[in-house]
C-alpha positions as CSV (number, residue, x, y, z in Angstrom):
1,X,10.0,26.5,37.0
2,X,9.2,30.3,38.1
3,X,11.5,32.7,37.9
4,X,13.6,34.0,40.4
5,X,12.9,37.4,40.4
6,X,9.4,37.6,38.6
7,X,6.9,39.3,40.6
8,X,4.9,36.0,40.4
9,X,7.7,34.4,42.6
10,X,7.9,37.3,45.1
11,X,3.5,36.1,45.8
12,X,4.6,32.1,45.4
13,X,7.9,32.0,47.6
14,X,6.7,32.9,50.8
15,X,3.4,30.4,50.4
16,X,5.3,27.7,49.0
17,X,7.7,27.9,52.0
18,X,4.7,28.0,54.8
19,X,3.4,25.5,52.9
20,X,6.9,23.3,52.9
21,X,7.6,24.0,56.4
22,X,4.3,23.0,57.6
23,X,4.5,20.1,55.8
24,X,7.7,19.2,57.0
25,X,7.1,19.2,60.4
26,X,3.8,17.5,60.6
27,X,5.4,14.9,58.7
28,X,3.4,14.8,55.5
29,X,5.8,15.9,53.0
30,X,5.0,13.6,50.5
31,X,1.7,13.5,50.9
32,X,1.5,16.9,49.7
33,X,3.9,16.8,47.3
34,X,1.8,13.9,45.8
35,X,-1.6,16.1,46.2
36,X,0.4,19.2,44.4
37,X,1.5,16.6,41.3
38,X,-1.5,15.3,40.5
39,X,-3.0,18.9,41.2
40,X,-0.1,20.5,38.5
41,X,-1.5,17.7,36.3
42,X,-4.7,19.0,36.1
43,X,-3.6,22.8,35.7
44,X,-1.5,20.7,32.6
45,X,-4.1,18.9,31.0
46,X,-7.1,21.1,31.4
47,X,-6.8,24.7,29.5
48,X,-10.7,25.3,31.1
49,X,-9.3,24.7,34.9
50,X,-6.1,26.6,34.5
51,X,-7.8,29.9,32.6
52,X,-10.2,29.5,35.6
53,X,-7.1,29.8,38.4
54,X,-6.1,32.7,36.7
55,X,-9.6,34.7,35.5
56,X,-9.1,37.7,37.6
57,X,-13.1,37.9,36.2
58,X,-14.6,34.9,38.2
59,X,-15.7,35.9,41.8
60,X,-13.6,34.9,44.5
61,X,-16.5,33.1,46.3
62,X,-17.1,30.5,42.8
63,X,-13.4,30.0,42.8
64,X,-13.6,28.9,46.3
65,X,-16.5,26.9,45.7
66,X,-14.9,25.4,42.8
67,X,-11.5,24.7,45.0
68,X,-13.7,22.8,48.1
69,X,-15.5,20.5,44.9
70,X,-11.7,19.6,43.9
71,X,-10.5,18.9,47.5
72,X,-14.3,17.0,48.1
73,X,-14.1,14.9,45.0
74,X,-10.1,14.6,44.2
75,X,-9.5,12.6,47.9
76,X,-7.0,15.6,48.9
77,X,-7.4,16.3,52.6
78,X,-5.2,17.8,55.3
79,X,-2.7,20.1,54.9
80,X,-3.0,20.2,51.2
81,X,-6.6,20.7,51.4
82,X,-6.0,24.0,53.9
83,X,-3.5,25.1,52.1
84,X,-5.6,25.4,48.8
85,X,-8.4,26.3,50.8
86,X,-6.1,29.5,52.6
87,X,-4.8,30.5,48.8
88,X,-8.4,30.1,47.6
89,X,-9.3,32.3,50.6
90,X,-6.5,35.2,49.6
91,X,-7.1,35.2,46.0
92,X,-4.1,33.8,45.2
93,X,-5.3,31.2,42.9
94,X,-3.7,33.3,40.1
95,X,-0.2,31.7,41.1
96,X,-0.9,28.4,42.5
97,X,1.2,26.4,39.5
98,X,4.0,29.3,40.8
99,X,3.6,28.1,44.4
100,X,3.6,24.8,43.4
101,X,6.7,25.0,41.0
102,X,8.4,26.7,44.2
103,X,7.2,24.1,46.8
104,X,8.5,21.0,44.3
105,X,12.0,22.9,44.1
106,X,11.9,23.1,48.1
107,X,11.1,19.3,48.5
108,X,13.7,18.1,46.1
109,X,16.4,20.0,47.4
110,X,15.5,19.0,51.2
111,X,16.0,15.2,49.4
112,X,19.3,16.2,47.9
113,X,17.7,16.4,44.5
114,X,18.0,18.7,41.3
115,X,14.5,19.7,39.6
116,X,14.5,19.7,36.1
117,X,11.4,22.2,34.1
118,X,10.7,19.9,30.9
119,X,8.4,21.6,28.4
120,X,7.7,19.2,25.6
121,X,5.5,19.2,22.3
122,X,2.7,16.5,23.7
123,X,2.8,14.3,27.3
124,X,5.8,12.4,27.6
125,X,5.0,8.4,28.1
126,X,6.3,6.7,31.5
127,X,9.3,5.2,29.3
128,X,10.5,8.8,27.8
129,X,10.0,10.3,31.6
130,X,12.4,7.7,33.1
131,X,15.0,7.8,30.0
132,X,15.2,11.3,30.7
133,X,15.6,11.3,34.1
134,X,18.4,8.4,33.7
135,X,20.5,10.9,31.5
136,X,20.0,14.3,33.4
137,X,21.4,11.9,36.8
138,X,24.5,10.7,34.5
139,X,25.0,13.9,33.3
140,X,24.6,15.9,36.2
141,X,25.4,12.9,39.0
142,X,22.3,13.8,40.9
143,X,19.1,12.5,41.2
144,X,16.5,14.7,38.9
145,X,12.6,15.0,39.4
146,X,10.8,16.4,36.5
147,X,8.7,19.3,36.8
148,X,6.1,18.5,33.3
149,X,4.7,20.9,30.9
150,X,3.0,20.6,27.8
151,X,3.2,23.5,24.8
152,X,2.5,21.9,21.5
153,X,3.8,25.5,19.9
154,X,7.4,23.8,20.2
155,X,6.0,21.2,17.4
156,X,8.6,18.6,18.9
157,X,10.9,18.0,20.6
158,X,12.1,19.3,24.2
159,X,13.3,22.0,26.3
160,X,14.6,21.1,29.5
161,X,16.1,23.4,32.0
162,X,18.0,22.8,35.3
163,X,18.9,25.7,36.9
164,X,20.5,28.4,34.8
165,X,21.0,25.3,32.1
166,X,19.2,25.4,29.0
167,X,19.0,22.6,26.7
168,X,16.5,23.3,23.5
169,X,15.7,20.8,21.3
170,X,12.4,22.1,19.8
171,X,11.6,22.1,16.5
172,X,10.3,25.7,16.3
173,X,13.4,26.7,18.0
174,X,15.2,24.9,15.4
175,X,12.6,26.0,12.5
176,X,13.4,29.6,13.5
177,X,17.2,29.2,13.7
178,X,16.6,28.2,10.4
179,X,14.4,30.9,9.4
180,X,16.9,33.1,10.8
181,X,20.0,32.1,8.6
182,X,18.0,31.7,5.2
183,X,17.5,36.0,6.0
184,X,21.1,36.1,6.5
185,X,21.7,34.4,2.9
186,X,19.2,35.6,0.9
C-alpha cells in the first residue's frame, strides 16, 4: 500500500483514479483489476522486471517496447492495455506497482471492501491467503482483499497493515526487539 502523502502517491493517485473511472464506466472493472493482479504478480516475483519499471537508465522507447511484448504475449487488451501503454508513454513506469496499489484500494472500496498490504517472508500458499482473509473479515467485520508482497528480509512471519493498523509478526522485527533489550541489560 503507498503512502498517503509520499510524493510517489501524488504521480499514482491521479492515474490510478483515470484509470478507475474509466474502467468503471465502460464496465470492465474487473477485468482490469484482474490484468493489474496478475501484472503486481510479476513486478512480485521477478526482481529483473521490477528493477527494469524503475531504471531511470533504460530508454523510454525499450521500456515501451518491452510494455507492448507484455500486453502482446500476457493476453491483456483493452483498457488495461492503454492504460499501460499511456504510463509507458509518460514515463511513468517508475510507479506503476504505486498506481496499481492505489487503483486496488479504489476498487475495493467501490465494493464495500477493506484492503489489507501483507508483506510476508516467502509467497503465501492459497490455504494461508484465505485463513487470513477469514480472520481480518472476523476481526474487522468487513470483507478484506489482500494486496501481496514478498520480502524475505523479515525471515518469517508477517506484517499486515489495514489502514493506519499495523500488525508485525516478523521475525526480524521480533529478532531486533530482542536485540534491543539484551543492550538495555547488558
Amino acid at each position: 500500500m503507498s503512502s498517503k502523502n509520499s510524493a510517489l502517491a501524488h504521480i499514482a493517485r491521479p492515474y490510478a483514479t483515470a484509470l478507475f473511472d474509466l474502467a468503471n464506466e465502460s464496465g470492465s472493472l474487473d477485468a482490469v483489476e484482474g490484468d493489474l493482479v496478475a501484472l503486481t504478480d510479476l513486478i512480485n516475483e521477478s526482481d529483473d522486471f521490477s528493477r527494469f519499471l524503475r531504471s531511470p537508465v533504460i530508454d523510454g522507447g525499450d521500456k515501451r517496447a518491452v510494455i507492448d511484448q507484455l500486453i502482446n504475449k500476457g493476453d491483456i487488451g483493452g483498457v488495461s492495455a492503454n492504460f499501460l501503454k499511456l504510463v509507458a508513454r509518460n514515463g511513468r513506469l517508475f510507479a506503476l506497482g504505486a498506481i496499481i496499489s492505489e487503483f486496488r484500494e479504489m476498487a475495493a472500496d467501490a465494493r464495500g471492501e477493506l484492503t489489507a498490504s501483507v508483506t510476508s517472508a516467502s509467497p503465501l500458499t492459497d490455504e494461508q491467503e484465505k485463513a487470513l482473509a477469514e480472520a481480518l473479515k472476523a476481526k474487522l467485520g468487513k470483507t478484506v482483499s489482500l494486496d501481496k508482497q514478498v520480502d524475505a528480509s523479515l525471515i518469517g512471519g508477517l506484517i499486515v497493515q489495514v489502514g493506519s493498523q499495523m500488525i508485525d509478526s516478523s521475525i526480524r522485527t521480533k529478532l531486533t526487539a530482542m536485540k534491543i533489550a539484551m543492550k538495555e541489560v547488558g
